[in-house]
C-alpha positions as CSV (number, residue, x, y, z in Angstrom):
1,X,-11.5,-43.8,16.2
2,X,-11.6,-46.9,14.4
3,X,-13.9,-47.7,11.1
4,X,-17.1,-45.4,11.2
5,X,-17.3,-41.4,11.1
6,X,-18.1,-41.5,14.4
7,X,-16.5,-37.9,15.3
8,X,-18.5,-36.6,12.7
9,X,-21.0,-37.4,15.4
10,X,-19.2,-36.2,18.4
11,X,-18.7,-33.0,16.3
12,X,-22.2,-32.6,15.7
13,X,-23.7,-33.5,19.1
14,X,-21.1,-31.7,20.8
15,X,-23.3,-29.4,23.0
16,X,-26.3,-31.7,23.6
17,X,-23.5,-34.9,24.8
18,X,-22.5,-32.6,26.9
19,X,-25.8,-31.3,28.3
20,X,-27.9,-34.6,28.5
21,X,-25.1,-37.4,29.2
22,X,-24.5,-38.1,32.9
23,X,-21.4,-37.9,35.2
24,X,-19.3,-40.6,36.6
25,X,-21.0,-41.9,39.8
26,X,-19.1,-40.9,43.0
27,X,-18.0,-44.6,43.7
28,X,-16.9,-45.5,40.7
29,X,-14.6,-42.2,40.8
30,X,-13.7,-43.2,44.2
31,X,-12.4,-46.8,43.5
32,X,-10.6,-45.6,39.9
33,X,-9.0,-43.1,42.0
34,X,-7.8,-45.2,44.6
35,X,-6.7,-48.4,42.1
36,X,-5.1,-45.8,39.9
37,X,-3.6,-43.9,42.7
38,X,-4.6,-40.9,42.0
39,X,-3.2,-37.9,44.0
40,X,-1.6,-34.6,44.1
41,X,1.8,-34.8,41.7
42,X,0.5,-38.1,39.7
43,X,-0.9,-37.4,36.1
44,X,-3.4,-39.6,34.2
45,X,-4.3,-39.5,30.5
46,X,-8.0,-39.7,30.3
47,X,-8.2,-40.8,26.1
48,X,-11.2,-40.3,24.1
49,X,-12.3,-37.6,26.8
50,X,-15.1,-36.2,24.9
51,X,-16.4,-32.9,26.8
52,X,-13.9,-34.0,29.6
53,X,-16.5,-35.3,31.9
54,X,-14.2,-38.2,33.8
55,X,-11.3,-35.9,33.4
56,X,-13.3,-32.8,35.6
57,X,-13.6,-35.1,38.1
58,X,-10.5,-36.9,38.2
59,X,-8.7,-33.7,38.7
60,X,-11.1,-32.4,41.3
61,X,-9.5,-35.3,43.5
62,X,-6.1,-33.9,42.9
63,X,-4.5,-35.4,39.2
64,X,-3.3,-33.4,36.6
65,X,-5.1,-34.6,33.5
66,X,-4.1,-34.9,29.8
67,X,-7.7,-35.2,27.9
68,X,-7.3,-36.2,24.5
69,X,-10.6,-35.9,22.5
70,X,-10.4,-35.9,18.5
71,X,-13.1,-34.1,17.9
72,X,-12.8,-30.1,18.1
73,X,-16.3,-29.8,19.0
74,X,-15.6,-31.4,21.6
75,X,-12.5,-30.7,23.5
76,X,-13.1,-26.9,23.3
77,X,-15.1,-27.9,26.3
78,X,-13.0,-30.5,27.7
79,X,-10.5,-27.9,29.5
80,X,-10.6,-26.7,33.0
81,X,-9.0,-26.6,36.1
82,X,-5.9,-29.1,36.5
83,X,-7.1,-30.7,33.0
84,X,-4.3,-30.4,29.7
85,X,-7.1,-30.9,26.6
86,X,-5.4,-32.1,23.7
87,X,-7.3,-32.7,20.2
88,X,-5.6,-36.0,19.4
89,X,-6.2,-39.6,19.4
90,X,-6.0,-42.6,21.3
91,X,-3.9,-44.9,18.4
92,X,-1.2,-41.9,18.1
93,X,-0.8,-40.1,21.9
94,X,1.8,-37.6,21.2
95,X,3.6,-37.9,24.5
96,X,6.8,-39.2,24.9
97,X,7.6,-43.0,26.6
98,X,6.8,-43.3,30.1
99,X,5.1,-39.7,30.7
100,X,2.0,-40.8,32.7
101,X,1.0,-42.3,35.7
102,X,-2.1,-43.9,34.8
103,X,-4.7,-44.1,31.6
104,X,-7.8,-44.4,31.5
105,X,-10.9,-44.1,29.1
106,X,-14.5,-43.1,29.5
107,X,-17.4,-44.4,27.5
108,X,-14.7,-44.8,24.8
109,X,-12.4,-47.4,24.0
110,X,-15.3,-49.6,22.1
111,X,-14.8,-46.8,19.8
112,X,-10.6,-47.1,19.2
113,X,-8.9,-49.5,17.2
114,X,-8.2,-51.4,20.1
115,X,-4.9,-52.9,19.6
116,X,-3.0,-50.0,18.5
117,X,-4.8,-47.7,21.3
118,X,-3.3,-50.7,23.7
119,X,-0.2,-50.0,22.6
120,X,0.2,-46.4,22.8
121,X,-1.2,-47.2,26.6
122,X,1.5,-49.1,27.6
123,X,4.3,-47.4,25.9
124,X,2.8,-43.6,28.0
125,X,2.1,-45.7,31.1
126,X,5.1,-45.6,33.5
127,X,6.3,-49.3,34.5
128,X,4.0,-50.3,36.8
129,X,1.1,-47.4,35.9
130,X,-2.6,-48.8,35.7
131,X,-5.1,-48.9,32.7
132,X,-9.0,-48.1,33.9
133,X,-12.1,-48.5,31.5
134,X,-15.4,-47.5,32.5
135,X,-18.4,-46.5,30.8
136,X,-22.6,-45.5,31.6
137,X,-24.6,-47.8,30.0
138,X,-28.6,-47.4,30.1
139,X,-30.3,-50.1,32.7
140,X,-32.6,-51.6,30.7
141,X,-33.7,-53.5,33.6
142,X,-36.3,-50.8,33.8
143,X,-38.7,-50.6,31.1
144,X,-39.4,-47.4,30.0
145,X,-35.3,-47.3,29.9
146,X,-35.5,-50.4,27.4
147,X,-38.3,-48.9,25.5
148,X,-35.6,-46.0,24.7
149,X,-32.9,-48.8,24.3
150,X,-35.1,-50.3,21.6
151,X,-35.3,-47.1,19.8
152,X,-31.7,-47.1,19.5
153,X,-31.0,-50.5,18.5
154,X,-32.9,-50.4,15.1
155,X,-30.3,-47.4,14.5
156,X,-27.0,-49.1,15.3
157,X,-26.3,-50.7,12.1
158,X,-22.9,-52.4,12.4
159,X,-22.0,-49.3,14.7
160,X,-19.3,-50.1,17.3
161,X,-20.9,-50.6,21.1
162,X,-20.5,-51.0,23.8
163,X,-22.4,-53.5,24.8
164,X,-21.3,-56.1,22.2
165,X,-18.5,-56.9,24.0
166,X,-16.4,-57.2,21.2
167,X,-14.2,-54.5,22.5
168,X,-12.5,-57.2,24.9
169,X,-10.9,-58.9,22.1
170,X,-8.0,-56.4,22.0
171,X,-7.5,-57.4,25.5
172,X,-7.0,-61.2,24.3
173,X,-4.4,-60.1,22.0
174,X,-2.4,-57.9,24.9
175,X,-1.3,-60.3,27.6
176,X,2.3,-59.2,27.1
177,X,0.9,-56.0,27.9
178,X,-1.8,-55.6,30.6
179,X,-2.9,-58.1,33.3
180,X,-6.6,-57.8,34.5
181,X,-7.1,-56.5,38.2
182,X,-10.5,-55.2,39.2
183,X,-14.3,-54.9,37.7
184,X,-16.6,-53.2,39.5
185,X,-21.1,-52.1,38.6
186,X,-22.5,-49.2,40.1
187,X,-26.5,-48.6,39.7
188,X,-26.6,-45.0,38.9
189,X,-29.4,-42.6,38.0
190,X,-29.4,-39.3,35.9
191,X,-32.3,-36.7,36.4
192,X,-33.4,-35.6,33.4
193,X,-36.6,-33.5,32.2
194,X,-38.7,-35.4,29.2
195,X,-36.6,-32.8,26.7
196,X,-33.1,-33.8,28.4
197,X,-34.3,-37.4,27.5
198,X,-34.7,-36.8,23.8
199,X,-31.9,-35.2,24.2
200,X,-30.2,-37.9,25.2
201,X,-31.1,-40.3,22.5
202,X,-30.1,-37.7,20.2
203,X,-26.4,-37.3,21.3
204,X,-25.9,-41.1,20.2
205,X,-23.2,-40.9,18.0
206,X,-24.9,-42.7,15.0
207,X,-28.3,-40.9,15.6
208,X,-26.5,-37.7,15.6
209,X,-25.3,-38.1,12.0
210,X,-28.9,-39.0,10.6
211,X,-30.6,-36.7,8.2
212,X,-32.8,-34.0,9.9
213,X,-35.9,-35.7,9.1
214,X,-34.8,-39.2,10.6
215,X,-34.0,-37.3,13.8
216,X,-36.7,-36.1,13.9
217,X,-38.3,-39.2,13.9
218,X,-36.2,-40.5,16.9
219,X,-37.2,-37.7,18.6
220,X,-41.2,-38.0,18.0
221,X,-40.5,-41.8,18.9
222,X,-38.7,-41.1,22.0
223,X,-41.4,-38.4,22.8
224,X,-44.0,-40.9,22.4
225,X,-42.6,-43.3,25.1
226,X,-42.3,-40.7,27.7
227,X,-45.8,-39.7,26.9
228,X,-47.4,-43.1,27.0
229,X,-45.5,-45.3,29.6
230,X,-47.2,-45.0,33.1
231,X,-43.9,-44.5,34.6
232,X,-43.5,-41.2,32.3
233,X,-46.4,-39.7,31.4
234,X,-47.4,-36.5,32.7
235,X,-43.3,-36.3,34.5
236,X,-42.0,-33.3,34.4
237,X,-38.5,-35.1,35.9
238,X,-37.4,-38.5,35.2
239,X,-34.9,-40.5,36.5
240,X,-32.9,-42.1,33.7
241,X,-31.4,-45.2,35.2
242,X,-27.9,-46.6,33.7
243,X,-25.6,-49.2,35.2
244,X,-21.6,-47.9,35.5
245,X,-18.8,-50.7,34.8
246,X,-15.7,-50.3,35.4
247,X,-12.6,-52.4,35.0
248,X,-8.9,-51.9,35.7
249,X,-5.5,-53.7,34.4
250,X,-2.3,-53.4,35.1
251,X,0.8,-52.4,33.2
252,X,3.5,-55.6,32.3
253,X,6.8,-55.2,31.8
């Protein structure tokens, strides 16, 4: 992971990522699967895996995965059936040239050093193999959703995000590498008790390494805006709302 102690993070916010952040919707998963051709006897390395989420499910559909995750916390919870976990990173994948069928990463690559991550891609990807990057972002098209949003933002800093964007620049500097194929938005919902929300907010990776009293503070804030918003209050459910992208490429060479 490139620049900021983002595993820190990860390491601290281990259990509550894994409790309070949502799976992959089942379209999404169907359409990686199919443009990554996914299938009994084909293997896929899922980097930056985190608790393994994507990789769970892309072995449920009959791929052996390797789930690389850097941070310990993490991958001890990334293993399972038909899923390798291996506490390494995406910028140095120790596996030999042309081991794997197809790559992909999970709510993750805005956090690699894009370029050199790129690299190590194509150099594990078979000729031909596919590249798939998706990631859950919160639908601020709703507003109690943005109102949490909001409470994030003033945290970020110069944090890497998603939502920036700037994560495509690796991509302009690897056309001798990968050729764009597919992109793809999925509306998706998580349900989620007003607890599981705060939850939530506090497995962001730069909230999660704030002193105890600052969390807090996120916390009350977040506790706040369930309690006030007429689309909240008094809930003992909610339905968190996040939009899925997901966008495939194509090995060159």
């Amino acid at each position: 992971m490139a620049g900021h102690d983002a595993r820190r993070g990860f390491e601290v916010a281990a259990d509550l990522y894994e409790r309070s952040r949502p799976d992959y919707p089942a379209e999404a998963v169907d359409l990686l699967v199919r443009l990554l051709g996914l299938r009994a006897g084909r293997t896929l390395l899922d980097l930056g895996a985190g608790t393994g989420k994507l990789s769970r499910l892309a072995a449920a559909r009959g791929a052996t995965v390797i789930a690389l995750e850097p941070a310990a916390a993490m991958i001890r919870q990334a293993g399972g059936p038909g899923v390798l976990a291996v506490r390494a990173v995406a910028e140095a994948v120790p596996l030999r040239r042309h081991a794997v069928d197809a790559v992909c990463a999970a709510s993750a690559f805005h956090w690699f050093d894009g370029r050199r991550a790129l690299g190590e891609m194509h150099r594990a990807l078979r000729r031909g193999g596919r590249l798939a990057l998706l990631w859950n972002q919160r639908d601020d098209a709703v507003p109690w959703v943005a109102a949490l949003s909001e409470i994030v933002d003033r945290r970020e800093a110069d944090w890497p995000r998603y939502r920036t964007g700037a994560w495509r620049a690796a991509f302009d500097g690897a056309r001798d590498l990968f050729r764009p194929l597919e992109e793809a938005h999925f509306h998706h919902v998580h349900e989620l008790s007003p607890a599981g929300v705060a939850d939530r907010i506090a497995s962001v990776s730069f909230i999660a390494v704030l002193p105890e009293r600052e969390r807090a503070a996120v916390r009350e804030e977040v506790r706040a805006v369930l309690a006030s918003h007429p689309d909240t209050a008094g809930q003992p459910e909610l339905a968190l709302a996040y939009r899925t992208d997901l966008f495939t490429w194509e090995r060159i060479g």
